[in-house]
C-alpha positions as CSV (number, residue, x, y, z in Angstrom):
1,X,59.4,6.8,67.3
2,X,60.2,9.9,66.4
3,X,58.4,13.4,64.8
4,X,55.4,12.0,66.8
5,X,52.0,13.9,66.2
6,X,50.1,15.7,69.2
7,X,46.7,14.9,70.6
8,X,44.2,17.5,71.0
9,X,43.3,18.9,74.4
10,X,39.6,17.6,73.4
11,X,40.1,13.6,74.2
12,X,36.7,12.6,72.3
13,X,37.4,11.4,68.7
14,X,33.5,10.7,67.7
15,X,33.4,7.2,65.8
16,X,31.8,7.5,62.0
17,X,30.4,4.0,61.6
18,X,28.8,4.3,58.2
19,X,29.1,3.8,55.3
20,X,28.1,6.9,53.6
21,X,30.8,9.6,52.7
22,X,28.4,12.2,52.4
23,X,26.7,11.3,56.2
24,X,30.1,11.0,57.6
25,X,31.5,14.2,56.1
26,X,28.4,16.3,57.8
27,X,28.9,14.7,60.9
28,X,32.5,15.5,61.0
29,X,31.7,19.0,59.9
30,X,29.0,19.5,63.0
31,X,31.0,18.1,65.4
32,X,34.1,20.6,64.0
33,X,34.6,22.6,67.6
34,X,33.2,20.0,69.5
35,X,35.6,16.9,69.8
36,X,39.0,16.6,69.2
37,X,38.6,13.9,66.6
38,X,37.6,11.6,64.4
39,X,37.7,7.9,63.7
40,X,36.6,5.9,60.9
41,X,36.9,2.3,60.5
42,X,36.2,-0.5,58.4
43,X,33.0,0.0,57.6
44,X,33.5,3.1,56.2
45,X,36.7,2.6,54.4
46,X,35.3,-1.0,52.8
47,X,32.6,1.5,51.3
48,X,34.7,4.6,50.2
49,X,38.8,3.8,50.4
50,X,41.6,6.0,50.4
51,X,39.6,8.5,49.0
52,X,37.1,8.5,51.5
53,X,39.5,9.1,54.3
54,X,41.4,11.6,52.3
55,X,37.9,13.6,52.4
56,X,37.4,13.4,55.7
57,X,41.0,14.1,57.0
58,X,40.9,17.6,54.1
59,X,38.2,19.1,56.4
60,X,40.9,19.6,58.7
61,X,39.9,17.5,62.1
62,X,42.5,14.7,63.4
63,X,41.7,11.3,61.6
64,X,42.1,8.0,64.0
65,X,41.5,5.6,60.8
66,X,40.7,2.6,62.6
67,X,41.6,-0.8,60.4
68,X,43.1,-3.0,63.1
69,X,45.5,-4.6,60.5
70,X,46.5,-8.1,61.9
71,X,48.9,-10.4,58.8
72,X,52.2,-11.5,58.3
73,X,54.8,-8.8,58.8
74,X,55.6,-7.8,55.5
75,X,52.1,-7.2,54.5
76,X,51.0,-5.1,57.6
77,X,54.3,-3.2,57.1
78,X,52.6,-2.3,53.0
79,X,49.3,-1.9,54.3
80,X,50.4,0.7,57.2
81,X,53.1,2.1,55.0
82,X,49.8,3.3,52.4
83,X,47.5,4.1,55.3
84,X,50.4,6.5,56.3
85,X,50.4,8.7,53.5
86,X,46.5,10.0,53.5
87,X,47.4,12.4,56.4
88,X,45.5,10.0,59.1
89,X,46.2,11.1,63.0
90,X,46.6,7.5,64.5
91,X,46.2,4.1,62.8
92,X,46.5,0.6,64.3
93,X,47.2,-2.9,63.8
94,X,46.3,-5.8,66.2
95,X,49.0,-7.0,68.7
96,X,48.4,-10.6,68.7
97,X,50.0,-10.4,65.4
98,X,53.6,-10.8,67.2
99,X,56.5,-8.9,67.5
100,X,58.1,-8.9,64.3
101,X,54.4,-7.0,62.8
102,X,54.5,-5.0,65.0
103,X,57.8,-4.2,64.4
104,X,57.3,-3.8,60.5
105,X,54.2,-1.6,61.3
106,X,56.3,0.4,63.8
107,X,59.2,1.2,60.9
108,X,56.6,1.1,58.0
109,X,54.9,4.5,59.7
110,X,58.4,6.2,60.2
111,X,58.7,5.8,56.6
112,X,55.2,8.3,56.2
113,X,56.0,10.6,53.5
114,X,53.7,13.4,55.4
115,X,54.6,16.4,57.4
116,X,53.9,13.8,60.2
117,X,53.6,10.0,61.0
118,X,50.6,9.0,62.4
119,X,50.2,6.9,65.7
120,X,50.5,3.7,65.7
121,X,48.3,2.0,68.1
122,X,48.1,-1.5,68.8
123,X,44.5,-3.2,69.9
124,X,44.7,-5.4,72.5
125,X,41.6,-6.8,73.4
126,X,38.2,-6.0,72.0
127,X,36.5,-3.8,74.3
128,X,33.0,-6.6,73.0
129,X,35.2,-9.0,74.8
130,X,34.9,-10.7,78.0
131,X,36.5,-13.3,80.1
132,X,33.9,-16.0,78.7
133,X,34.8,-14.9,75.3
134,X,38.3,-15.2,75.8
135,X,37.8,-18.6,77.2
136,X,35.8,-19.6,74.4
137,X,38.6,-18.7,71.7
138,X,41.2,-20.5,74.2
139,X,42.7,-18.2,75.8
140,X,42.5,-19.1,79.6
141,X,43.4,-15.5,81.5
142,X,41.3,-12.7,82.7
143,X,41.1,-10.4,79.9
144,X,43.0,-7.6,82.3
145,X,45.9,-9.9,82.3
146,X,45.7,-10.6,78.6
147,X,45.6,-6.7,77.9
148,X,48.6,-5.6,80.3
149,X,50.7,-8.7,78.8
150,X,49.9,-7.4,75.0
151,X,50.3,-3.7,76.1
152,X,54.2,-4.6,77.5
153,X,54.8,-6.7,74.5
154,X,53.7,-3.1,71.9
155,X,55.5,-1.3,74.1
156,X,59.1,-3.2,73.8
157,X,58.2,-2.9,69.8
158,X,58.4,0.8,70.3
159,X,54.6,1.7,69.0
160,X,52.9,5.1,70.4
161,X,50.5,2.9,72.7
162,X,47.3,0.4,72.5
163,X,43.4,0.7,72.5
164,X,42.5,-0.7,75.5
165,X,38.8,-0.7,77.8
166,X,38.6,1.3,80.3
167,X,39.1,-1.2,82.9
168,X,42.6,-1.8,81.8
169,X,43.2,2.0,81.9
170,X,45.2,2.1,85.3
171,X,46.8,-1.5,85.2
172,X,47.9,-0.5,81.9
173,X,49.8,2.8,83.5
174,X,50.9,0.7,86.0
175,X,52.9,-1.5,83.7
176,X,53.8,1.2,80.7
177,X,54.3,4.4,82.5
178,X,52.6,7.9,82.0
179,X,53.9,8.5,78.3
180,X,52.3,5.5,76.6
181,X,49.2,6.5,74.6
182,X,45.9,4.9,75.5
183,X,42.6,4.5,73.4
184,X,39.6,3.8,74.7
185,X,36.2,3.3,73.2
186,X,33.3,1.6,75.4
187,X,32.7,5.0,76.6
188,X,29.5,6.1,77.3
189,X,27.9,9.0,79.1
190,X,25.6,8.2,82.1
191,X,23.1,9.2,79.8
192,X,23.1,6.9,77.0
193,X,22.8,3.1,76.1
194,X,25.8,0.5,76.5
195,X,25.0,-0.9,73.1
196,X,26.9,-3.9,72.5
197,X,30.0,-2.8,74.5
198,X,30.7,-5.0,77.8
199,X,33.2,-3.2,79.5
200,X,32.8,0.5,79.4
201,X,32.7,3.7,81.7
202,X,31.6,7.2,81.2
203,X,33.9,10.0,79.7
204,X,34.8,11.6,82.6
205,X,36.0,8.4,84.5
206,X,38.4,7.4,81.7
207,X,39.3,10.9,81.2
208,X,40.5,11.0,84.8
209,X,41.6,7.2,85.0
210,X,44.7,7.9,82.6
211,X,42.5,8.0,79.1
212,X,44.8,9.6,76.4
213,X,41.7,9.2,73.6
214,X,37.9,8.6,74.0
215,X,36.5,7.0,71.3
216,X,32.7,7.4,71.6
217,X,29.9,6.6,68.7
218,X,26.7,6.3,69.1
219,X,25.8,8.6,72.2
220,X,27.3,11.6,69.4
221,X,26.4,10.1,66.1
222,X,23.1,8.1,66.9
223,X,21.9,11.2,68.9
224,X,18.9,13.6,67.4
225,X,21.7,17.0,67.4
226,X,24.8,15.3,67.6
227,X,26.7,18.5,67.9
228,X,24.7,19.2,70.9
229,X,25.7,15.7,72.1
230,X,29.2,16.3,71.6
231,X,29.1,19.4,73.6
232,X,27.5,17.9,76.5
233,X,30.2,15.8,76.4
234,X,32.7,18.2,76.3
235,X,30.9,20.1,78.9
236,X,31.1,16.9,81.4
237,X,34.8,16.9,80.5
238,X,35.5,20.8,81.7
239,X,36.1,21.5,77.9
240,X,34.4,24.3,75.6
241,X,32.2,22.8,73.4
C-alpha cells in the first residue's frame, strides 16, 4: 500500500471509551505531549459520528478510530472508504471477514481523498478472548495459532498489519517479518488493574517484544490525573512525557 502514514515515536495511543465528546476532547487535549495517540471506538462514534471523530482528529493528535468493520466486501469497502476521509491515523476491519474484504477494505483506503490514507489494521483475535472462548464459538486451536494464521492471511491481502495481544507479539514477527504493523491493547502497567482483558503485559514488555502501537485505556483515562498517568508511562517507556 502505498503513501503510508508514520507512527509516532510515542507507541501509547490512550483508548477514549465514552461516550461524551466533550470528556473525550479534554482527555485528548491533557494527554497532548504525553502519548502518541488516540483511539476511539464504537462506543464513542455510536454516540457522536463522523463529527465526533472529526473533532477529535482537528486537535491535531493521530486518530486510531477503532470500528472493527466485519460485512460482505462491498459494504466494508463503503464503510472504510467514508471512515477514510475524516483524517483518522489507522482504522480496522476484522479478518475473519475473508480475503476478498479484506481486499476491498485494502483498495477502498487507497482511494482516501486526504493528504494521507490511514492504516488499515486487521483484528485478529480479541485480546477478551481465550482458548475456552474460542472453543466455545467452535473454533478448536490455541488462540496463538488462530492469530498467526489470520495475521499471514492480512498480510497476503496487502493491509498495514493486525491488532493482536501481546502474546502473539513475537510469533506474529516470526511469521510476517519486521515491517508489518502490530497493535496491541491488553496493556497494562504493573501498576494498574487487568480489567477485563485476559491476555495482557505491561508497556514496556510489548514495547520491547516487537509492539508497533500500545493501546492502553483505563490505567490513563480511569486514573485521578490522567496526564500524569500517561507520563509515567511514557517515563517506563524511556520517552519524555
Amino acid at each position: 500500500m502505498t503513501n503510508q502514514p508514520q507512527l509516532p515515536a510515542n507507541p501509547v495511543f490512550a483508548a477514549l471509551d465514552t461516550t461524551d465528546l466533550d470528556q473525550a476532547r479534554g482527555w485528548a487535549e491533557a494527554l497532548r505531549g504525553h502519548v502518541g495517540g488516540v483511539k476511539t471506538g464504537l462506543e464513542f462514534f455510536s454516540a457522536n459520528g463522523a463529527d465526533g471523530v472529526r473533532a477529535i482528529v482537528d486537535l491535531g493528535l493521530p486518530v486510531f478510530l477503532d470500528l472493527k468493520f466485519h460485512d460482505i466486501p462491498n459494504t466494508v469497502a463503503g464503510a472504510v472508504r467514508a471512515v477514510a476521509d475524516l483524517g483518522t491515523a489507522i482504522v480496522n476491519v476484522h479478518a475473519a471477514g475473508g480475503p476478498a474484504m479484506l481486499a476491498a477494505a485494502r483498495e477502498a483506503a487507497e482511494q482516501s481523498r486526504g493528504a494521507q490514507r490511514p492504516l488499515v489494521i486487521a483484528v485478529t483475535v480479541l485480546t477478551s478472548l481465550d482458548d475456552s472462548d474460542l472453543k466455545a464459538v467452535g473454533q478448536s486451536v490455541p488462540a496463538r495459532e488462530q492469530v498467526v494464521r489470520l495475521a499471514q492471511l492480512v498480510q497476503s491481502e496487502g493491509l498495514d498489519g493486525v491488532v493482536c495481544s501481546p502474546a502473539e507479539i513475537s510469533a506474529i514477527r516470526d511469521a510476517c517479518g519486521p515491517d508489518f504493523k502490530l497493535i496491541v491493547p491488553g496493556i497494562r502497567p504493573d501498576w494498574a488493574a487487568t480489567g477485563d482483558q485476559k491476555r495482557i503485559t505491561t508497556p514496556a514488555q510489548a514495547r520491547d517484544d516487537g509492539a508497533d502501537v500500545l493501546v492502553i485505556g483505563r490505567p490513563i483515562t480511569g486514573a485521578d490525573d490522567p496526564a500524569a498517568a500517561a507520563a509515567r508511562i511514557a517515563g517506563e517507556l524511556g520517552l519524555a512525557g
